[in-house]
Backbone as CSV, one residue per row, in Angstrom:
resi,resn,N_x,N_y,N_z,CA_x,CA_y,CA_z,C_x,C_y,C_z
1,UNK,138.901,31.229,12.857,138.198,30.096,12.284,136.863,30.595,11.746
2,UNK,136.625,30.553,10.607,135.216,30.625,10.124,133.862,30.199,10.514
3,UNK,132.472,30.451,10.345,131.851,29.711,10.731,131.647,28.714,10.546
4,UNK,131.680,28.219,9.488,131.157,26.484,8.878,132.419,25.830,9.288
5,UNK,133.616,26.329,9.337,134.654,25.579,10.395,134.268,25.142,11.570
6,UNK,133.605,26.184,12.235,133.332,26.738,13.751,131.940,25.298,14.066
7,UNK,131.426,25.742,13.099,130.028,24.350,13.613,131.011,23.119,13.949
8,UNK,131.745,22.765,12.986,132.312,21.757,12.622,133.347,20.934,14.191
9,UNK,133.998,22.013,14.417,135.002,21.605,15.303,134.455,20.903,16.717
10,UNK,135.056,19.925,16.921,134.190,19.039,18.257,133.415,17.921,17.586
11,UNK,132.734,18.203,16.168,131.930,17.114,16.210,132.864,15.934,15.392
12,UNK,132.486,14.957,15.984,132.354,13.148,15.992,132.655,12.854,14.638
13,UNK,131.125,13.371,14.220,130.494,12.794,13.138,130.347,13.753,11.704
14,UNK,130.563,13.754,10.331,130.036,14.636,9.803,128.902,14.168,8.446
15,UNK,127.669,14.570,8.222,126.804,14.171,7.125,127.156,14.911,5.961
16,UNK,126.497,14.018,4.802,126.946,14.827,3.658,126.058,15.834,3.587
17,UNK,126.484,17.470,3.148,126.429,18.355,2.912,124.732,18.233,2.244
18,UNK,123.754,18.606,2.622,122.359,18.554,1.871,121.876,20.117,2.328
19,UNK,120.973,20.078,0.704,120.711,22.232,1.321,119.188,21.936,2.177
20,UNK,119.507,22.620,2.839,117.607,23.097,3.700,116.670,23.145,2.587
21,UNK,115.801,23.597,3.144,114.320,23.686,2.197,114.720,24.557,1.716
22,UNK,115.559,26.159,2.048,115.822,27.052,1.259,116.653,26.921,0.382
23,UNK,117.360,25.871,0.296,118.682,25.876,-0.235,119.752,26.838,-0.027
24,UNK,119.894,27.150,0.907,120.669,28.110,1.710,121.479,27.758,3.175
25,UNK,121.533,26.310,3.302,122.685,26.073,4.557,122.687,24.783,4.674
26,UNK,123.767,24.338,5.127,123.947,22.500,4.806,123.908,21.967,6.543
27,UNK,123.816,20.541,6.086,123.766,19.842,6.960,124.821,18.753,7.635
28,UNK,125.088,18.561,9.138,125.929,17.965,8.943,126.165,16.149,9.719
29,UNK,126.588,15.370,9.881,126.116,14.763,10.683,127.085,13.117,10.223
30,UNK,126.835,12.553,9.205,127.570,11.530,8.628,129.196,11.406,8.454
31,UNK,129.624,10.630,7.766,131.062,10.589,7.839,132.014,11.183,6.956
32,UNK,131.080,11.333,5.546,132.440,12.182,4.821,131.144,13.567,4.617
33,UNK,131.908,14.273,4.147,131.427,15.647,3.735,131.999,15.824,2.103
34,UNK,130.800,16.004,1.537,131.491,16.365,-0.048,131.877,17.694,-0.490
35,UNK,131.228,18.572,0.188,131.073,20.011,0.341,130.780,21.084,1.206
36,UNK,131.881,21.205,2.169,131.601,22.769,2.393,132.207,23.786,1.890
37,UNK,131.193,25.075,2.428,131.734,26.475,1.471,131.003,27.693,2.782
38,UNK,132.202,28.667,2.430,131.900,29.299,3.196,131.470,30.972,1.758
39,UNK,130.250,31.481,2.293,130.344,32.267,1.040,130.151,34.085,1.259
40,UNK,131.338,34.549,1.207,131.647,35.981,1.458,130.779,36.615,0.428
41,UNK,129.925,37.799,0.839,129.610,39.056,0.253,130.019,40.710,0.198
42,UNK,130.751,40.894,-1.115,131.297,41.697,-0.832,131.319,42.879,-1.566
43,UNK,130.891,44.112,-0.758,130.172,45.682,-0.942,131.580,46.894,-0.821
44,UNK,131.423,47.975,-1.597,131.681,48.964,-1.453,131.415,50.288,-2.056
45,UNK,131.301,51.255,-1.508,130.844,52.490,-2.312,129.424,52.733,-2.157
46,UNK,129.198,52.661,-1.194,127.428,52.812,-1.027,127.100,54.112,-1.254
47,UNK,128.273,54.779,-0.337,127.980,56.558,-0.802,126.409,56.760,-0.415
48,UNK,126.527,56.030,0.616,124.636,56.871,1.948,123.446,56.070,1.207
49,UNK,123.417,55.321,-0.003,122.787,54.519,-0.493,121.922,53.616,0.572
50,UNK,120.924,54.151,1.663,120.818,53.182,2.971,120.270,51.603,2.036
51,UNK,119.196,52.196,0.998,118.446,51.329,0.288,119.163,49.948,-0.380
52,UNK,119.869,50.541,-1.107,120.582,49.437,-2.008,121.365,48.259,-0.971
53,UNK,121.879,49.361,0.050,122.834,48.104,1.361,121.715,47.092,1.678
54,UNK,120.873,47.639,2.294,119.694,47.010,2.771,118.942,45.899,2.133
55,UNK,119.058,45.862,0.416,118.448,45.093,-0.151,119.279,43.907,-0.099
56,UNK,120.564,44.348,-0.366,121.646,43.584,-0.178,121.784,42.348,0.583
57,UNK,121.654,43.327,2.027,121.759,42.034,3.183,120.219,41.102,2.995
58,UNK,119.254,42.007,3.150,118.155,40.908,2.438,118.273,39.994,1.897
59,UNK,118.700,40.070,0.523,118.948,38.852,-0.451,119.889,37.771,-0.018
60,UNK,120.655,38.109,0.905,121.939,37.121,1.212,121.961,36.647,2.737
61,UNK,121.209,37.759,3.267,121.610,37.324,4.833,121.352,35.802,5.673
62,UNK,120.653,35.130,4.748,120.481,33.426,4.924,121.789,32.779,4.271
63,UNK,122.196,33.024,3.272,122.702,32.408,2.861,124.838,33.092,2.787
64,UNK,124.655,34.057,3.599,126.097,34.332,3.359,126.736,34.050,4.834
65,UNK,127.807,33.809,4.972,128.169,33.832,6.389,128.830,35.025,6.680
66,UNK,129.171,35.887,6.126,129.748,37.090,6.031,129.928,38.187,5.132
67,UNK,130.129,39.623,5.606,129.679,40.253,4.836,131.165,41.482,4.976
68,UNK,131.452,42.014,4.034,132.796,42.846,3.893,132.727,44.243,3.447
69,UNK,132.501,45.238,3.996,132.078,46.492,3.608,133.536,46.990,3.348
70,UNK,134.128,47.305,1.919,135.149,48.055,1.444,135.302,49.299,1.841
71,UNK,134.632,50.144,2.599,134.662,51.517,2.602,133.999,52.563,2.045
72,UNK,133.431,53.861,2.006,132.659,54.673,1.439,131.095,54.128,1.807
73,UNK,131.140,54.048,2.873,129.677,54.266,3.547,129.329,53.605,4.822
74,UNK,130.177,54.066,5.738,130.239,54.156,7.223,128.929,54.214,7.801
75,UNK,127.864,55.066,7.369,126.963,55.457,7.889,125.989,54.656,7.685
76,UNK,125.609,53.709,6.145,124.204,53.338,6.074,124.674,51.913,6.896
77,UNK,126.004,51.563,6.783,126.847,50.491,7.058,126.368,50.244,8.751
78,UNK,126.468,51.436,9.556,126.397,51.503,11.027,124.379,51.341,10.777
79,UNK,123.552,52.276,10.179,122.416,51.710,10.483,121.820,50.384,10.059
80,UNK,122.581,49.825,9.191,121.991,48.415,8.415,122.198,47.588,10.255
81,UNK,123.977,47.577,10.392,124.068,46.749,11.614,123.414,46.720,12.701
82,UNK,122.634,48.042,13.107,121.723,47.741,13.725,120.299,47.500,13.586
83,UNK,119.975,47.419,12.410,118.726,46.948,12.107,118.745,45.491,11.946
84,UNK,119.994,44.764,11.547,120.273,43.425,11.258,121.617,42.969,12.462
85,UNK,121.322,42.931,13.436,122.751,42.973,14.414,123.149,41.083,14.044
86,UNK,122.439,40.507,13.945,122.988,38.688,13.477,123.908,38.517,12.321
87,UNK,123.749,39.678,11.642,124.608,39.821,10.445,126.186,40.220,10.649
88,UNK,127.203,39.239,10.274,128.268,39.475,11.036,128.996,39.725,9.421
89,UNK,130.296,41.401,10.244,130.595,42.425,9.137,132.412,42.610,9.569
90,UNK,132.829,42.852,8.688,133.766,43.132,8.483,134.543,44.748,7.585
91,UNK,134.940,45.313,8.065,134.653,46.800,7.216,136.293,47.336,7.423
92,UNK,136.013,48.108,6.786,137.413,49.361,6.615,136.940,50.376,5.853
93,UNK,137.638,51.287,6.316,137.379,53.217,5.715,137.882,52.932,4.316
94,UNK,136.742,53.933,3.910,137.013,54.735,2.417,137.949,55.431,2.803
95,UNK,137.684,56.777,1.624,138.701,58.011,1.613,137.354,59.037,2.036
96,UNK,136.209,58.514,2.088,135.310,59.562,2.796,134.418,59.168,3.768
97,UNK,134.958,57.933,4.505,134.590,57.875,6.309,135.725,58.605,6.856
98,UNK,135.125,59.541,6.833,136.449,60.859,8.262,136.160,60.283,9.661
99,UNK,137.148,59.885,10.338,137.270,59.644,11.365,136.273,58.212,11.299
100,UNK,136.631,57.489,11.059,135.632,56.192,10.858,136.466,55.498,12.505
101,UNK,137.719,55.843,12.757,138.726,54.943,13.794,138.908,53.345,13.179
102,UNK,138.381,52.295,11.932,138.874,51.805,11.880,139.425,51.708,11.223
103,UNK,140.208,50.079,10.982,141.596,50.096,10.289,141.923,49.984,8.846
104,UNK,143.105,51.055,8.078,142.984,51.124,6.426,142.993,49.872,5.932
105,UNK,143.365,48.730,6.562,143.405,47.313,5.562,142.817,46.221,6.963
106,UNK,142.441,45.379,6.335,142.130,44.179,7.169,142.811,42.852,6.172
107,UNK,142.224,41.571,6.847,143.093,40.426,6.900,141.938,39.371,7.592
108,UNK,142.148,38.673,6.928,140.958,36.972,7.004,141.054,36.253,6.592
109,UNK,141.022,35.189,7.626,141.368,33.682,6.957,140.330,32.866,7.183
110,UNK,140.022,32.038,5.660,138.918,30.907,5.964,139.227,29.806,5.452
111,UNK,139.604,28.542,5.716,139.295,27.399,4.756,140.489,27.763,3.890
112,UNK,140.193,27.754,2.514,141.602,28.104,1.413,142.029,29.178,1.414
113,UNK,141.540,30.413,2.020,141.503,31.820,1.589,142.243,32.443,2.660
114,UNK,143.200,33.331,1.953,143.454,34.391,2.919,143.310,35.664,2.491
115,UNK,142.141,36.784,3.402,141.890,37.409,2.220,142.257,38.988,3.128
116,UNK,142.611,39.858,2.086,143.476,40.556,2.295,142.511,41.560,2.463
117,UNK,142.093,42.666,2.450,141.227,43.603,2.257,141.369,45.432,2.404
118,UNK,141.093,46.236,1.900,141.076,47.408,1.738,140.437,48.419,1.187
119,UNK,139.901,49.413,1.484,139.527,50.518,0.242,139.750,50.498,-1.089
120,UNK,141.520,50.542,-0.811,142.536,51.177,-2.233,142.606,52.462,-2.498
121,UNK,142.277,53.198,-1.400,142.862,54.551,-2.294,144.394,55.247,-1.926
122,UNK,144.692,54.298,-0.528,145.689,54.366,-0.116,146.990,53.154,-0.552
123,UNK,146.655,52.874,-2.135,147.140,52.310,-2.648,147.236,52.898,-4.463
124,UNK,146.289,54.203,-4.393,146.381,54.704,-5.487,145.802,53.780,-6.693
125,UNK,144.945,52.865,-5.954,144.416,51.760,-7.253,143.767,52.232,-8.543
126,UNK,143.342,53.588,-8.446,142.896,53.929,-10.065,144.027,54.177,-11.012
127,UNK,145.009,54.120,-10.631,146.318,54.280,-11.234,147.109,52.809,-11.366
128,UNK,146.345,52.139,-10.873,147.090,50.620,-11.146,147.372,49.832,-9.560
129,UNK,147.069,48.368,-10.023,147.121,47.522,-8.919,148.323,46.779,-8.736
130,UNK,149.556,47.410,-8.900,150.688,47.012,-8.810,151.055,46.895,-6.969
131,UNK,150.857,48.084,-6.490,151.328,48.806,-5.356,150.309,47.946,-4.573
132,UNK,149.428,47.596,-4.886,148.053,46.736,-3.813,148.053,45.052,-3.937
133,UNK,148.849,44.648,-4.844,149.057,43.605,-4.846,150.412,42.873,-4.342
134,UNK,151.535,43.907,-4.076,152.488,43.490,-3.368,152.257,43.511,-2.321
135,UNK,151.375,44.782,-1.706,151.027,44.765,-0.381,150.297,43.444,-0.036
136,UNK,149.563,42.810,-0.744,148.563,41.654,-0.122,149.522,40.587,-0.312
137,UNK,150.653,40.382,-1.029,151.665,39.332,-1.446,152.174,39.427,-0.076
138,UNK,152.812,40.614,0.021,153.700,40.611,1.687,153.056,39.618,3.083
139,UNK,151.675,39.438,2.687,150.992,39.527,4.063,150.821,37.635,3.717
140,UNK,150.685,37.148,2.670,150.548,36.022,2.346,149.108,35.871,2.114
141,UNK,148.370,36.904,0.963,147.088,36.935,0.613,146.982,36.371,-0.774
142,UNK,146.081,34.728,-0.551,145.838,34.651,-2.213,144.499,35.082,-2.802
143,UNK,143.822,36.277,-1.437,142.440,36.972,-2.260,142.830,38.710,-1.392
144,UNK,142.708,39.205,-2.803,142.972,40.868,-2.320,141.477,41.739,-2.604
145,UNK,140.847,42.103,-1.898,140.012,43.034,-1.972,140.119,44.146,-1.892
146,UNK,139.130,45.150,-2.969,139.450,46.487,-2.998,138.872,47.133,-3.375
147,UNK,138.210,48.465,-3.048,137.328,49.333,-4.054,137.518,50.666,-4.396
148,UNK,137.090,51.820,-4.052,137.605,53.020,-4.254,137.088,53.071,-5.910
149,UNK,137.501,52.600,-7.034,137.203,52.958,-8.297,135.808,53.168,-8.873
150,UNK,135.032,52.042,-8.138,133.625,51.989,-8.241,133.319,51.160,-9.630
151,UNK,134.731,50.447,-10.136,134.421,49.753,-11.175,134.916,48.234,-10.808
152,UNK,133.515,47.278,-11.256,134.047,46.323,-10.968,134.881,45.314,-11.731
153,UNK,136.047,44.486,-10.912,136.822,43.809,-11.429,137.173,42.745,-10.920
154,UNK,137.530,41.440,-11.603,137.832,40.257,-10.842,139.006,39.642,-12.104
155,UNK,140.374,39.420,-11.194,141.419,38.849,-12.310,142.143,37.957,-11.412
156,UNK,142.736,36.965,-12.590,143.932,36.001,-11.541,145.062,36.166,-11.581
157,UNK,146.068,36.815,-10.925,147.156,37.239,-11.397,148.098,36.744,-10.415
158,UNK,149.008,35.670,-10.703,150.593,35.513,-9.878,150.185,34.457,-8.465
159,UNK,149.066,33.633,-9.024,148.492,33.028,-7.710,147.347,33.867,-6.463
160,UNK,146.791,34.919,-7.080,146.094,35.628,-6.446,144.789,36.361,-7.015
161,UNK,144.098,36.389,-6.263,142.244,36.918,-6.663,142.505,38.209,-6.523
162,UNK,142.546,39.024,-7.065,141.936,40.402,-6.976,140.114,40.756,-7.373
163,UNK,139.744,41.003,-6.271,138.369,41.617,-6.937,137.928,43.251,-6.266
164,UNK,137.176,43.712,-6.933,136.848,44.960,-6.869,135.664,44.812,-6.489
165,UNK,134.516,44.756,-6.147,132.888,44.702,-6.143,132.547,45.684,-6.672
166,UNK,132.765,46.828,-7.159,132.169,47.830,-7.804,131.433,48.702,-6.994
167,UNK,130.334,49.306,-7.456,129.654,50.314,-6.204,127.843,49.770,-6.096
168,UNK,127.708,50.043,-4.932,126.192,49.837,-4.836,125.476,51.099,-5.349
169,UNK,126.310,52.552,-4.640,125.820,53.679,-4.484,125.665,54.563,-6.136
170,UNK,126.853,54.738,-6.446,127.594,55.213,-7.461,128.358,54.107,-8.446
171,UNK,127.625,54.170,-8.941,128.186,52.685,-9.840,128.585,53.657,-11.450
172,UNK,130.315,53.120,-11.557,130.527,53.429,-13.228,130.560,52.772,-13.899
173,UNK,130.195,53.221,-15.415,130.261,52.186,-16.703,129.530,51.177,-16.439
174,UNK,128.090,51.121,-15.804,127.454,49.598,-15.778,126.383,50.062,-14.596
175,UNK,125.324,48.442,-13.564,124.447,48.780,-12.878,125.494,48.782,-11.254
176,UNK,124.511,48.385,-10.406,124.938,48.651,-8.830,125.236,47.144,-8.928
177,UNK,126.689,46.885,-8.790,127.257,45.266,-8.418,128.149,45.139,-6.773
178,UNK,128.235,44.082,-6.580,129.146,43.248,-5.556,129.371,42.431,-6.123
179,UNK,130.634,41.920,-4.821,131.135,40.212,-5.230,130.308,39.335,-4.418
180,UNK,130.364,38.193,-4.742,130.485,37.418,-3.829,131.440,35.960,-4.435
181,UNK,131.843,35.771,-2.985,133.201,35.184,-2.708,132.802,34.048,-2.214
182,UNK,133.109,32.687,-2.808,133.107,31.225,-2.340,134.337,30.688,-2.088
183,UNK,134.846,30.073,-0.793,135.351,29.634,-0.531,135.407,28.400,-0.096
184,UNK,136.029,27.115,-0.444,135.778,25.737,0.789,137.613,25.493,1.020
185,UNK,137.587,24.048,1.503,139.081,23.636,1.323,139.886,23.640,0.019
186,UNK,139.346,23.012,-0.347,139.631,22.978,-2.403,139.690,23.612,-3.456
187,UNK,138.972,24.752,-3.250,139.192,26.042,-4.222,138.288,27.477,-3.843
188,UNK,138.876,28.369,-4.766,138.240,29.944,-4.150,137.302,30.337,-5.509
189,UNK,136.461,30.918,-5.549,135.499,31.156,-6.725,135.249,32.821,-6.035
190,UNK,135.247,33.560,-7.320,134.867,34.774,-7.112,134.263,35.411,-8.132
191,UNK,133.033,36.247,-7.827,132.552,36.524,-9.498,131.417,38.184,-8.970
192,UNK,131.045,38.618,-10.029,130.430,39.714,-9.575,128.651,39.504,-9.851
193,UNK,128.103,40.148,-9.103,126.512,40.302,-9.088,125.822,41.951,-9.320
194,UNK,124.852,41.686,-10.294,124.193,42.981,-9.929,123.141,42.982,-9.321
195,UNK,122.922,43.873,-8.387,121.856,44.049,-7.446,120.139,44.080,-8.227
């Protein structure tokens, strides 16, 4: 269950959705709700970049409920989390975290989304997202994440999100981007940012 699920469950009552002073988290309390959203940020390729991660969680860490490290930078990844331990992460190995121990693909469900997740290089994705999109079909994913190329991409194909976030570290053909990922009951929005 997600977080903005997670507040939710038990209570009575729910208010309509109003932003804080920051405009960065809703409220809840009345009877209908017009809007919630849960809103994923999503990194890969830092390639030891401690800086760029860091700015990252800065800019978002109010306002994201989660955060998805694609792989290729284990390390600034492990010191960000402990400089920011409230910041709750989700990760999987590149092709250059050696011995990272965790797992080549992950899997998450929020609200509309089921989102599939991976590197991609163990899917050969610079050669095409054929082989990475059956894999996330099998699992019953209508959002596939992936990086490894360092180029970013976001398409709708066959009932399903593919996005790439691009690189923070090593960024090609363009600046240092991520995604970020909106989700509520009603629909999935995905689009890219540059840092």
């Amino acid at each position: 269950m997600c977080d903005c699920a997670r507040r939710l469950a038990g209570a009575d009552t729910r208010r309509e959705c109003l932003p804080d002073s920051d405009g960065a988290r809703f409220l809840y309390g009345r009877r209908e709700v017009h809007f919630l959203m849960t809103r994923i940020i999503v990194v890969s390729d830092t390639h030891r970049d401690y800086k760029s991660l860091e700015r990252l969680v800065l800019m978002h860490k109010k306002t994201a409920d989660l955060f998805i490290h694609l792989g290729d930078g284990a390390q600034e990844l492990a010191a960000v989390k402990k400089i920011y331990p409230n910041v709750k992460w989700l990760q999987t190995p590149g092709n250059c975290d050696y011995a990272s121990g965790e797992a080549s693909v992950g899997f998450y469900g929020c609200m509309k989304a089921r989102i599939f997740y991976t590197h991609g290089h163990i899917y050969c994705v610079k050669y095409g997202l054929d082989a990475l999109l059956t894999a996330g079909q099998e699992v019953g994913a209508n959002v596939i994440l992936y990086g490894h190329t360092h180029i970013p991409h976001v398409k709708y194909e066959n009932g399903v999100y593919l996005m790439n976030p691009g690189s923070l570290g090593q960024p090609r053909g363009g600046g240092r981007t991520y995604g970020v990922l909106d989700v509520s009951d009603s629909e999935i929005v995905c689009h890219i940012s540059e840092l």
